[in-house]
MARKE-856822 format. One line per 8 residues: number of its first residue (from 0); for each residue x, y, z of N, C-alpha, C. Coordinates in steps of 0.02 Angstrom, whole numbers. Each point is the difference from the previous one (the first is absolute). Layout:
<atoms>
NUM	X,Y,Z,X,Y,Z,X,Y,Z | ...
</atoms>
This chain:
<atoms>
0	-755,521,155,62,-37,-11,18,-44,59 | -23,9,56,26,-39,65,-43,-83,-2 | -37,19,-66,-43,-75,25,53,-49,-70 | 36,38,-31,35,-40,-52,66,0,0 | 3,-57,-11,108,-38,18,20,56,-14 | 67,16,18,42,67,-37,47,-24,-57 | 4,64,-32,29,-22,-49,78,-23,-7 | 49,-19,53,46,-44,-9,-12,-60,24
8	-66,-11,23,-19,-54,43,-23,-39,-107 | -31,34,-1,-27,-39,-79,57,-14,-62 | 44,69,9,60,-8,-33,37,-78,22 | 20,-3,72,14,-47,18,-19,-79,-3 | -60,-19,1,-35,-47,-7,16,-26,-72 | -17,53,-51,-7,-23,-54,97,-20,-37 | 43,48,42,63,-59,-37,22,-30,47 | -26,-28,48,20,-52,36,-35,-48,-17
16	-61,-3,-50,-43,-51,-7,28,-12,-83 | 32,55,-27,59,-29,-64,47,-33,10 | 38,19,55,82,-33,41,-49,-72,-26 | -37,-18,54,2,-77,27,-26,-32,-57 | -47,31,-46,-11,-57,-69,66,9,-34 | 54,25,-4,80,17,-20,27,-50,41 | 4,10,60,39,-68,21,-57,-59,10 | -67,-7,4,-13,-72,-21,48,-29,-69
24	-12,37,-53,9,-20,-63,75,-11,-10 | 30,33,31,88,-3,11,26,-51,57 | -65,-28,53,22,-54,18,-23,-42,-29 | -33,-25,-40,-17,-58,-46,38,-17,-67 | 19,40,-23,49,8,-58,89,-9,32 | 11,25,45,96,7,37,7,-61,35 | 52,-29,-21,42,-54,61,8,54,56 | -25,-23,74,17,33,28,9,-58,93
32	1,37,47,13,-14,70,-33,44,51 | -44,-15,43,-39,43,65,30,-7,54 | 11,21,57,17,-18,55,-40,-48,41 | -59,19,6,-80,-49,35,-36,-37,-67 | 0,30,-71,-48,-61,-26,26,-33,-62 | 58,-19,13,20,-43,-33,38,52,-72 | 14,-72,-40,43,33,-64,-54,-48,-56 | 54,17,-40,-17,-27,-79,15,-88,10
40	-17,-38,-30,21,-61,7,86,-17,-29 | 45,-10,28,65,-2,-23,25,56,-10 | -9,49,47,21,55,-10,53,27,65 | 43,-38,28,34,-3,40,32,77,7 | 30,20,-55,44,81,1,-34,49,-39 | -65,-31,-5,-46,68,-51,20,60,44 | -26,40,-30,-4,73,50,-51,-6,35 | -3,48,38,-43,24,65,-39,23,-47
48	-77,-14,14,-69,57,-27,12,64,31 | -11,51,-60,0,61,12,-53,38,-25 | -26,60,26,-65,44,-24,17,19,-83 | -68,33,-9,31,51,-68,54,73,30 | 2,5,37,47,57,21,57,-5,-2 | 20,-66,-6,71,-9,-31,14,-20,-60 | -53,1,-42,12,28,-78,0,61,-2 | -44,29,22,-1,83,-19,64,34,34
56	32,-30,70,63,41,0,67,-22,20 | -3,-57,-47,63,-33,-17,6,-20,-58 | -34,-58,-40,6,-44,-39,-17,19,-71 | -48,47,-1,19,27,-41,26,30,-42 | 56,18,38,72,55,-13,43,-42,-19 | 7,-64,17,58,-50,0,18,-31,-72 | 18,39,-42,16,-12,-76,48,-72,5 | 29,-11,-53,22,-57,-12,84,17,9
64	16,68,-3,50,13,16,13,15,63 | -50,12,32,-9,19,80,-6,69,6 | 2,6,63,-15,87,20,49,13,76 | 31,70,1,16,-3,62,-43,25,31 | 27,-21,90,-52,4,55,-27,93,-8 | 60,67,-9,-25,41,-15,-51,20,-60 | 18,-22,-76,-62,8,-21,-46,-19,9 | -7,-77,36,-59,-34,-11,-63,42,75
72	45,53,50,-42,42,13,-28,78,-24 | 57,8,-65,-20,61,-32,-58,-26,-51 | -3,-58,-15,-42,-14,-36,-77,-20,21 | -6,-23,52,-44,-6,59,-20,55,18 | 25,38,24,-15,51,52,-25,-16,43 | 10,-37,31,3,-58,81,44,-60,10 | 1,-14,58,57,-29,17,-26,-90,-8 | 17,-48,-15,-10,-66,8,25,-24,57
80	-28,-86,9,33,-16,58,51,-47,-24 | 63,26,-4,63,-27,-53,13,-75,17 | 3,18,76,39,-59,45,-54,-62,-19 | -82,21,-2,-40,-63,27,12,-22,-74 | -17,43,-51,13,-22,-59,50,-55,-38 | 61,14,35,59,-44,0,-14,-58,43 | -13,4,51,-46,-51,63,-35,-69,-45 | -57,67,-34,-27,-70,-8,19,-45,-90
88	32,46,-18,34,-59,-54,-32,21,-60 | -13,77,-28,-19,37,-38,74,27,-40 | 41,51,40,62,15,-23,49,-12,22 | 48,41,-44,77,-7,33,41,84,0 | 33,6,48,30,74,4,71,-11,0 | 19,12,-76,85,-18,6,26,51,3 | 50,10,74,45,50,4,82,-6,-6 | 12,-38,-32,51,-15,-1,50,56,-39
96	71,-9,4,54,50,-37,1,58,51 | -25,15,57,-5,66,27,-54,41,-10 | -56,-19,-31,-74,26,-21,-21,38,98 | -9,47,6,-54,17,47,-64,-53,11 | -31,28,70,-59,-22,-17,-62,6,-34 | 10,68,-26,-57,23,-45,-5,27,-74 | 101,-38,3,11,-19,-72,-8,-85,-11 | -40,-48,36,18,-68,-2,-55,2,-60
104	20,-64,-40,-21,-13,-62,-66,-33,12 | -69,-16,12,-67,-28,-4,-11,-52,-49 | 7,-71,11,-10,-49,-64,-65,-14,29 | -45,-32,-67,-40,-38,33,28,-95,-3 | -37,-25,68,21,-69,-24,-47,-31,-57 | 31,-70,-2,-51,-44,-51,-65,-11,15 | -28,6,70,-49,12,41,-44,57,-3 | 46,77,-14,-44,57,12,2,0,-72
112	41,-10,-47,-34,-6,-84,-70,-37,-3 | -4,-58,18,-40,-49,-22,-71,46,32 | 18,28,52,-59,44,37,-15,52,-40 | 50,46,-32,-18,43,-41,-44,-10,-63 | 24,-47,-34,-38,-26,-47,-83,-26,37 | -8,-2,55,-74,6,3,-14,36,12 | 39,61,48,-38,63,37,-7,68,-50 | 46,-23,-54,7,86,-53,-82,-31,-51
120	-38,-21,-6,-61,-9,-53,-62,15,62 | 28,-16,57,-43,-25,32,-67,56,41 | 46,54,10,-48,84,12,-55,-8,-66 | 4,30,-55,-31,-14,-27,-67,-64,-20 | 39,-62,16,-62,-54,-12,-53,9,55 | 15,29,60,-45,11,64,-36,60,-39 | 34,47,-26,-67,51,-14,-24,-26,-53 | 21,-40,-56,-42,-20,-40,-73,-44,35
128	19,-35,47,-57,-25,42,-60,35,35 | 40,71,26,-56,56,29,-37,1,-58 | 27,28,-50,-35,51,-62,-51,-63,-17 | 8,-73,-1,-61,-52,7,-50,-3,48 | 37,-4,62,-43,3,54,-43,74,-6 | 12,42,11,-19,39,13,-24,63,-51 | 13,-17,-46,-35,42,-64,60,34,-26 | 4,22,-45,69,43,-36,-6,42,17
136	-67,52,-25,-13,61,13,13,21,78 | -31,-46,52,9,18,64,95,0,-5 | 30,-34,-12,46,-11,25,67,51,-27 | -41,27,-65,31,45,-49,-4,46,45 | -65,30,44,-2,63,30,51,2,41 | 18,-71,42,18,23,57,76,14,-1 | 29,-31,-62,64,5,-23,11,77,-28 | -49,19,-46,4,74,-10,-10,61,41
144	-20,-19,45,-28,15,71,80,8,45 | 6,-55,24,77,36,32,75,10,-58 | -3,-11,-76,21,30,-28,27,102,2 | -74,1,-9,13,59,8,-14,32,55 | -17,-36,60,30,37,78,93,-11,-9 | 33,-50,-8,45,-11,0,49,48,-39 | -20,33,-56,21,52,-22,23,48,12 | -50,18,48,0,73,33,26,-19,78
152	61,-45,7,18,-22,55,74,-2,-14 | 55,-6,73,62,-15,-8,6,-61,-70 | 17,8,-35,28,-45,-63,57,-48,13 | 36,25,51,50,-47,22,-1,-66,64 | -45,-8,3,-30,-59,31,33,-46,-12 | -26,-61,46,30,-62,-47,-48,-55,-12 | -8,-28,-25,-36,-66,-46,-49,-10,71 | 45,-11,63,-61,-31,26,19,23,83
160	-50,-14,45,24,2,63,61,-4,17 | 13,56,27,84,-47,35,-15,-32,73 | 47,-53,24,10,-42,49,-21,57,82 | -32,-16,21,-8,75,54,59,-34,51 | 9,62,18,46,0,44,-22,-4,86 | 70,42,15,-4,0,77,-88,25,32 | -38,-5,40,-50,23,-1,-49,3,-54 | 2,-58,-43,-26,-33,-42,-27,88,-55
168	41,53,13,-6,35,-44,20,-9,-95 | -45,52,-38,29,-14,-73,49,38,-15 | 39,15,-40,36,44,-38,13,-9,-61 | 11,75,-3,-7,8,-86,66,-22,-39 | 18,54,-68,77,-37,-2,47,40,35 | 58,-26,9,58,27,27,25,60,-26 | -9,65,13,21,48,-33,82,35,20 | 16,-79,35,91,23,-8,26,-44,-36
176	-43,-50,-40,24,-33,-47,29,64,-58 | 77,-38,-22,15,41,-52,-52,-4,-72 | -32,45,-40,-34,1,-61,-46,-75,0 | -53,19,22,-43,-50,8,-18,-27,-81 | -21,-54,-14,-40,-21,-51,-39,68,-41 | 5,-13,-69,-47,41,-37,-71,-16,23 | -54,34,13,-75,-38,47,-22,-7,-84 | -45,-63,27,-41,-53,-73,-71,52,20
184	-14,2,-57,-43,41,-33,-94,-35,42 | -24,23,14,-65,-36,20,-50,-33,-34 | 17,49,-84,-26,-48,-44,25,-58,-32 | -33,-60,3,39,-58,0,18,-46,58 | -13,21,75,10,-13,52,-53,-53,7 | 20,-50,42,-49,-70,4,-29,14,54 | -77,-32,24,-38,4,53,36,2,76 | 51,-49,-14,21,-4,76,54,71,12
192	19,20,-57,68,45,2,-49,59,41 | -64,38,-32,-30,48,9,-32,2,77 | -23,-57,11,-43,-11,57,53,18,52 | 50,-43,-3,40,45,62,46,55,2 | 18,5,-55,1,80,-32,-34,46,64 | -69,7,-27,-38,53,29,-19,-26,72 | 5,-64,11,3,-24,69,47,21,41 | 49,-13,-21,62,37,31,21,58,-2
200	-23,59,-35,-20,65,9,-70,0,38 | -18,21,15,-45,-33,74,26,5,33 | 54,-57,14,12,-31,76,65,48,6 | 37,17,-33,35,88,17,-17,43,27 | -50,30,-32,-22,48,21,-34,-16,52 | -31,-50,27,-32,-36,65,51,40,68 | 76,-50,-14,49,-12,15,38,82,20 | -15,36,-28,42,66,-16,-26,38,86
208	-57,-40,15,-7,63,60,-29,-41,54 | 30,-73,-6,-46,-58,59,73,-32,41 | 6,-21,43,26,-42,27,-18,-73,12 | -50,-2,-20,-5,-59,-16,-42,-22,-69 | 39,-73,-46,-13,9,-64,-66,-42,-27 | -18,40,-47,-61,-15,-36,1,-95,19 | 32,-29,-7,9,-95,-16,-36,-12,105 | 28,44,30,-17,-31,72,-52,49,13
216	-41,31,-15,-70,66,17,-26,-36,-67 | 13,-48,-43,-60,-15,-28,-11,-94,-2 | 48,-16,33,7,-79,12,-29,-13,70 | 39,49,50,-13,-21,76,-44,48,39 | 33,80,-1,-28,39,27,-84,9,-7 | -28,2,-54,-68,-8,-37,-21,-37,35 | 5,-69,5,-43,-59,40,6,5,78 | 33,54,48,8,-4,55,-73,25,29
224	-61,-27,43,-28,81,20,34,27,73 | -35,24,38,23,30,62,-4,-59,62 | -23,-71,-13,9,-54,38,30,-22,-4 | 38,2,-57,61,-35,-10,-23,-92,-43 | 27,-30,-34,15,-49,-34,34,-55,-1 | -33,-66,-6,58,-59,12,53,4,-56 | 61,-17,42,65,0,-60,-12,-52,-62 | -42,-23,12,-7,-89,-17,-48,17,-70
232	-52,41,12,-32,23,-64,46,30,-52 | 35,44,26,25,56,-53,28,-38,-66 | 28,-49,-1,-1,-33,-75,-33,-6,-34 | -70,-44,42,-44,-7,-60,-45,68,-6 | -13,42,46,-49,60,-16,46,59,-64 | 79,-6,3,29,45,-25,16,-40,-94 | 7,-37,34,3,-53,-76,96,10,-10 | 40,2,42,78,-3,2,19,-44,39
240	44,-31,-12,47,-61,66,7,17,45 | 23,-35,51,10,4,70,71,34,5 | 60,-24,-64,43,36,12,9,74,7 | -64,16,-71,7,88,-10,-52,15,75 | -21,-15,27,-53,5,46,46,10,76 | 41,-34,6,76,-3,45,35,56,-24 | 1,22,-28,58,67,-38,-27,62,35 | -83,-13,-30,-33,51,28,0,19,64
248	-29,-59,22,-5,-6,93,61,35,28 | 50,-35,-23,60,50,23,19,62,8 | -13,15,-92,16,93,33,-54,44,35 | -62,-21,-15,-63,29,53,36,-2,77 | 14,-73,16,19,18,79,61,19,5 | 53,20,-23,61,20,-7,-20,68,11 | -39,25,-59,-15,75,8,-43,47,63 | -38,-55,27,-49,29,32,-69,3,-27
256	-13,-32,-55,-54,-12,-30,-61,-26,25 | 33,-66,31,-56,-49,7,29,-55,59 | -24,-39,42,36,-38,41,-46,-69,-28 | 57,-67,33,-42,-61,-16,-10,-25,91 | -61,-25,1,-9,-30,93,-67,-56,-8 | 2,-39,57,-26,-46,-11,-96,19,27 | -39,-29,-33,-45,24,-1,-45,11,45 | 8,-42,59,-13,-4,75,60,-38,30
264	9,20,83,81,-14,38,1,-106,-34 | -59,-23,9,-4,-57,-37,13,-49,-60 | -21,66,-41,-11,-12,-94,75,-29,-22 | -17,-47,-54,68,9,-24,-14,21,-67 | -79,38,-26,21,52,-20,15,76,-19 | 53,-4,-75,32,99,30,-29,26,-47 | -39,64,41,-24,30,-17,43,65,-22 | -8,16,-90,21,80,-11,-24,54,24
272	29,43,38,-35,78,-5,25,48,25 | -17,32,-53,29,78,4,20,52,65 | 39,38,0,35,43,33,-61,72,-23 | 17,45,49,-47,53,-42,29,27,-71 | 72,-2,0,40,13,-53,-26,-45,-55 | -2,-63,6,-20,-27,-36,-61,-14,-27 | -67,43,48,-68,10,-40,22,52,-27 | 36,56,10,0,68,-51,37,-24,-52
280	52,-71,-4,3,-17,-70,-33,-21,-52 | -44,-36,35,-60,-38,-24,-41,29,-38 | -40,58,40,-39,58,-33,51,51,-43 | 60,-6,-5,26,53,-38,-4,-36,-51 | 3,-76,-16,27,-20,-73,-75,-8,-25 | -61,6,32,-50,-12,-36,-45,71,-47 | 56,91,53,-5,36,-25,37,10,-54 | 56,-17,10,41,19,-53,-1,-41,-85
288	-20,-84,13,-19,-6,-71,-48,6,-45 | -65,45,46,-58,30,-13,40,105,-29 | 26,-15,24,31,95,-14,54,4,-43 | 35,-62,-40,56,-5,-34,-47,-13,-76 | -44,-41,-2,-70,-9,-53,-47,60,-25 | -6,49,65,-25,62,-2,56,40,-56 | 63,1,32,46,30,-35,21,-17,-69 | -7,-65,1,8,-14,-85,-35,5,-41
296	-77,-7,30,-55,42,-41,11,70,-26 | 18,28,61,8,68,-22,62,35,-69 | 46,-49,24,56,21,-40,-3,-55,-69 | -25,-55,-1,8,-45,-66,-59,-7,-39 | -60,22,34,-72,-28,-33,-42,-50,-21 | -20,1,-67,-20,-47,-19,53,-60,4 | 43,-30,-3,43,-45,-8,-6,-40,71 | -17,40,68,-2,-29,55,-81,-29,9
304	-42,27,-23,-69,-16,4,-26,-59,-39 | 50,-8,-55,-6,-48,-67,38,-56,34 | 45,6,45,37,-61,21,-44,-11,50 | -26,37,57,-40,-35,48,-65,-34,-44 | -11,15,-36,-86,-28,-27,25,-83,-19 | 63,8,-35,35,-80,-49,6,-32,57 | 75,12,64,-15,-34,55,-65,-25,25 | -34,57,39,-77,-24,33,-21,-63,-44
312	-8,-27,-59,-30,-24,-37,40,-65,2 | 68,-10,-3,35,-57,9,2,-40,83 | 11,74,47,9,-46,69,-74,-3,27 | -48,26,-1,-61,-17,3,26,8,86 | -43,-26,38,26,13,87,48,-26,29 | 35,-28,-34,65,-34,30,9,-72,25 | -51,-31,-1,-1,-42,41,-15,-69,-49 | 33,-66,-4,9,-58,-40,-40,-27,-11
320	-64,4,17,-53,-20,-20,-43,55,-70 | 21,28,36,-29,60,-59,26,38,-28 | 38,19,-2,57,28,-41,19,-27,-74 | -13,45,-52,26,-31,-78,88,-18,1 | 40,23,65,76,-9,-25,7,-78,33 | -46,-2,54,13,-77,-24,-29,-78,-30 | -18,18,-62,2,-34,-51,41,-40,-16 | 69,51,0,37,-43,-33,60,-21,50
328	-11,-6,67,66,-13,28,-40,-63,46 | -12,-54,-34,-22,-58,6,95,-33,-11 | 29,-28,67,48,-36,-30,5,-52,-18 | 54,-16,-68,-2,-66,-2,-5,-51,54 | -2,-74,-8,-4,-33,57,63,-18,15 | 68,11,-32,48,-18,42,26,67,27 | -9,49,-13,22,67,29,-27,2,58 | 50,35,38,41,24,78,-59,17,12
336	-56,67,-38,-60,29,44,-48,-69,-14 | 0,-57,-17,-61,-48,9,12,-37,72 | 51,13,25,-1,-38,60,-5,70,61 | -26,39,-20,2,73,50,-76,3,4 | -33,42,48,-53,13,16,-30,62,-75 | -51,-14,-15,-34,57,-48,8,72,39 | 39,43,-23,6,83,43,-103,18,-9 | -6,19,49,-74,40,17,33,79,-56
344	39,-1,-14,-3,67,-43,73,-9,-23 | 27,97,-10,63,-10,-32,24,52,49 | 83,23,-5,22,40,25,-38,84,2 | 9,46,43,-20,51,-11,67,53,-38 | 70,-48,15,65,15,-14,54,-48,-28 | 7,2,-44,51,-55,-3,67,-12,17 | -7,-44,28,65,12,64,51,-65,-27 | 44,57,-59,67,-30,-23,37,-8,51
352	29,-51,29,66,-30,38,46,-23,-48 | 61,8,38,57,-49,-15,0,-86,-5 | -63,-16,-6,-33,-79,-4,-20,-30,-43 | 31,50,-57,-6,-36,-78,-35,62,-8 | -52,40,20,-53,70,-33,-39,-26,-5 | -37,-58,23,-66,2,9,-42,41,16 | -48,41,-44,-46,54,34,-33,4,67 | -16,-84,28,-7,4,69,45,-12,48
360	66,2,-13,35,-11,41,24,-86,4 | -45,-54,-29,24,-42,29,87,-32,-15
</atoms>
């Protein structure tokens, strides 16, 4: 097993390589606005481009009558990013009459409608494309495959990654939320819902006994060796932005992890590397998602063996040249990733920010 990706590393790859044919296709279809690559033509107050992660835990909820800010996290079972949401010209939070804040009313604007109407068909038309690309049958397995791992798992999950937090950790749902959501059944659950489903059970239980989280021991820590690393690679070797790459850097040397210094008294450049604390992190996360796989074997079975075989077969070694996931994340030519460098691979983590939920952070 040490000579083959692990299995949230494959979990991972493969719905981050759904996200981005989701938002290719959702930026080609939405009036929208970028910060660096431009907008729509006459699109002066479109909204801000946003990932699929803000369909799965916002926009979807946003009925025509609206939702308040409290259900629309009992219904989630994760938190959205309310403010950016409103920010970028998706909704509206009317609190007016004396409403609390987590009684404020959730509209969508004429903007996050017009978005809805492309993003609610749109999960589906991407897997209708796998089940082309990639055979039905294969693709049947792999859906029935974490189906029923997903089963025999917390049920109360939510649709999709939540936004990581402080220490770029995950969490599950809020269990001081009053009466969470009834949990949606697994059968019936769409490719992307499942994948991080069981992705994100994973990165819990990762989480349950690490101090530092699965997203930075499998983005940064992994690529460090004991010489340490230019800061300057870690984007493109990790396949995440410079911003999530800065998040990281931070709490490593905050904690005692890792220091940044220049690479000779000369260099201007900085070199990463580890603290001893921070090689025993290093080697702990490469034991531990090798011993969390062990464990799910043991306790789930066939269902875990049936999902590694479907994965192995889709991410092939990871890497953009050879890899079947990317096939299809050729972007259009006016989309944001045609003016970006081709990633040498994909995330080992997908590193939701407050930056719209782009899986890599950007």
């Amino acid at each position: 097993m040490n000579c083959r990706l692990p299995l949230p590393t494959l979990l991972s790859h493969t719905l981050v390589a759904f996200t981005i044919e989701f938002d290719n296709e959702s930026e080609r279809q939405t009036v929208h606005r970028t910060t660096r690559h431009g907008s729509t033509p006459g699109s002066l107050h479109a909204p801000w481009l946003v990932s699929l992660a803000m369909w799965l835990n916002c926009m979807q909820f946003v009925g025509e009558e609206g939702v308040t800010v409290r259900e629309l996290e009992r219904l989630a079972r994760t938190k959205t990013h309310l403010a950016g949401m409103q920010r970028w010209g998706y909704i509206v939070v009317e609190t007016e009459g004396g409403r609390r804040k987590s009684e404020g009313l959730i509209r969508a604007t004429p903007s996050g409608k017009r978005a809805q109407e492309v993003w609610r068909p749109l999960i589906g038309a991407i897997e209708a494309r796998w089940q082309e690309r990639f055979g039905s049958d294969r693709i049947d397995q792999l859906h029935e495959s974490l189906r029923a791992l997903a089963e025999q798992m917390d049920s109360g999950l939510p649709d999709c990654l939540p936004i990581l937090g402080f220490g770029l950790f995950s969490k599950g749902p809020d269990q001081k939320l009053p009466s969470q959501a009834e949990p949606k059944p697994a059968r019936g659950a769409s490719l992307a819902t499942l994948l991080a489903k069981v992705l994100l059970a994973f990165a819990i239980e990762f989480e349950r006994d690490s101090e530092v989280s699965l997203a930075i021991g499998a983005n940064v820590l992994r690529l460090v060796g004991d010489v340490g690393i230019p800061v300057r690679d870690l984007p493109r070797l990790s396949s995440v932005s410079k911003e999530a790459i800065a998040t990281s850097l931070g709490f490593l040397g905050n904690r005692g992890y890792a220091v940044v210094e220049p690479e000779s008294p000369s260099s201007r450049v900085k070199l990463l590397k580890l603290t001893p604390k921070g090689r025993q992190a290093r080697d702990a996360y490469h034991r531990r998602v090798l011993a969390i796989e062990e464990r799910w074997r043991a306790q789930f079975g066939e269902p875990v063996l049936s999902l590694r075989e479907s994965l192995e077969r889709l991410v092939g070694d990871g890497a953009s040249p050879t890899s079947p996931l990317f096939r299809g994340l050729e972007p259009h030519p006016g989309g944001w990733r045609a003016s970006t460098p081709r990633p040498a691979g994909l995330p080992h983590y997908p590193m939701v920010l407050h930056r719209g939920g782009f899986p890599d952070g950007s």
